[in-house]
C-alpha atoms as a printed R data frame, in Angstrom:
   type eleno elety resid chain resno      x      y       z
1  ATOM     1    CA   UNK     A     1  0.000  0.000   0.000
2  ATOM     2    CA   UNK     A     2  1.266  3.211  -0.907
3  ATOM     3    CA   UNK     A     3  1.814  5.106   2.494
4  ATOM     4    CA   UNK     A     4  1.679  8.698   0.823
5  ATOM     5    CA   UNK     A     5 -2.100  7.852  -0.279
6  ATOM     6    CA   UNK     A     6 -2.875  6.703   2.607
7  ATOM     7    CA   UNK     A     7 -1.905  9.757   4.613
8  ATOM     8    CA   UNK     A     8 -4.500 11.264   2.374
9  ATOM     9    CA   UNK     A     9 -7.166  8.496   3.086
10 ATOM    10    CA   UNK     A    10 -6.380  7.033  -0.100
11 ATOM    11    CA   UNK     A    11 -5.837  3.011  -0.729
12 ATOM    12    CA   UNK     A    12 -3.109  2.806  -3.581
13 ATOM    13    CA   UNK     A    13 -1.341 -0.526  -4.062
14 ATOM    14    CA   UNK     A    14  2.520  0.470  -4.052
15 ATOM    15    CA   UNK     A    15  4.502 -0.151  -7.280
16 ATOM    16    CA   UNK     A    16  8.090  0.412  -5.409
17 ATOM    17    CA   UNK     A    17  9.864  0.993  -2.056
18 ATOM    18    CA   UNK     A    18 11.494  4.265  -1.619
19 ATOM    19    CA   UNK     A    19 14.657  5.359   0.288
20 ATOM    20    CA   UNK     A    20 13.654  8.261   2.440
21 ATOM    21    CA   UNK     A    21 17.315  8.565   2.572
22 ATOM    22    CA   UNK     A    22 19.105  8.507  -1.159
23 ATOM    23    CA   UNK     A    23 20.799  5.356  -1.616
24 ATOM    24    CA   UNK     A    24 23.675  7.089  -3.232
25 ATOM    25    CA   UNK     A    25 23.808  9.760  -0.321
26 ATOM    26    CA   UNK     A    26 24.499  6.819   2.222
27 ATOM    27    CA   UNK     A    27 24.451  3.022   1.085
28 ATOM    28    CA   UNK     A    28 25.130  2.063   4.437
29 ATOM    29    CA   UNK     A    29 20.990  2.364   5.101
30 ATOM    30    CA   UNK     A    30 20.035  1.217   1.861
31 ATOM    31    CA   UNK     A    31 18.108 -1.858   3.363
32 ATOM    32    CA   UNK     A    32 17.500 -0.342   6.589
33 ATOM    33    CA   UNK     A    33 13.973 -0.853   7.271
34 ATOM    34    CA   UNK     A    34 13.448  2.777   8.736
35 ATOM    35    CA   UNK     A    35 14.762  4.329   5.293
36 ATOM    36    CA   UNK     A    36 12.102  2.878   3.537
37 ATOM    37    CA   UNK     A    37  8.347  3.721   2.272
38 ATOM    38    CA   UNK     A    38  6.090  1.498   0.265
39 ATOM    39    CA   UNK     A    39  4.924  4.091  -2.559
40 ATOM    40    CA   UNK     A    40  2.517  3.963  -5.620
41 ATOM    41    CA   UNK     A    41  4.842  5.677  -8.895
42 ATOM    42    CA   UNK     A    42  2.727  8.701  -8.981
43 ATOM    43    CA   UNK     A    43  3.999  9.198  -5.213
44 ATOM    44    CA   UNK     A    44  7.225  8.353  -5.756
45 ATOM    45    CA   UNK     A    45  7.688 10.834  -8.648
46 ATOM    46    CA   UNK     A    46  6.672 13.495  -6.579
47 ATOM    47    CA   UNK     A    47  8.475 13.036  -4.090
48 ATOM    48    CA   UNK     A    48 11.522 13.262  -6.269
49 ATOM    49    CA   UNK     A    49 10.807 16.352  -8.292
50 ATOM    50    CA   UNK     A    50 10.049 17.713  -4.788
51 ATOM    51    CA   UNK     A    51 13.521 17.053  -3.288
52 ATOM    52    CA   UNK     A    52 15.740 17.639  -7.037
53 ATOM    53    CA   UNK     A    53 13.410 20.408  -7.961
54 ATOM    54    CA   UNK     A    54 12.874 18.081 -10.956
55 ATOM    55    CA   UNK     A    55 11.650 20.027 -14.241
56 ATOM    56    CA   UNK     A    56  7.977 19.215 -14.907
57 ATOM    57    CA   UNK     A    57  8.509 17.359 -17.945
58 ATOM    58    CA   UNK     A    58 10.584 14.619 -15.961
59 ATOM    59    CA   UNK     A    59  8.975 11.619 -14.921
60 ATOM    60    CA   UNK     A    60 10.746  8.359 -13.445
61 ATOM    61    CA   UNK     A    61  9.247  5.179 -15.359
62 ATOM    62    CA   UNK     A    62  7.984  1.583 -13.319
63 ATOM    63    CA   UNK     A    63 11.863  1.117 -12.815
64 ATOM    64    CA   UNK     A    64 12.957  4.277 -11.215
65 ATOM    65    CA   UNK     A    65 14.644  5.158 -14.497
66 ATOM    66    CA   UNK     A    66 14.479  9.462 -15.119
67 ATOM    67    CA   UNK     A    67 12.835  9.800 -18.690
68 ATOM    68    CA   UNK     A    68 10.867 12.945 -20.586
69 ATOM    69    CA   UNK     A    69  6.802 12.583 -20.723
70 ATOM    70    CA   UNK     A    70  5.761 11.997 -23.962
């Protein structure tokens, strides 16, 4: 379940887990159970253009990968 939606009442089924903490920033807590969030990839892309300031017509695909909406 994504745990973004559900803040918001909402009942998403999560596509991805999400380091709260950038994997690249520190590896160390890549698989630390506190670093992580269950999110749905709408959630997960804005939480990314939120903390990179991402330009609008980014989007990260079902694999994490950056790419430019169509």
């Amino acid at each position: 379940m994504c745990q973004d939606c559900y803040k918001d009442k909402k009942l998403t089924q999560a596509d991805m887990v999400h380091h709260i903490e950038e994997y690249a920033d520190n590896p160390d807590r890549g698989l630390d159970m506190d670093n992580l969030v269950s999110l749905c990839n709408s959630c997960h892309n804005k939480r990314h253009k939120k903390a990179h300031n991402l330009d609008q017509n980014l989007t990260f695909d079902g694999d994490g990968n950056l790419i430019r909406k169509n």
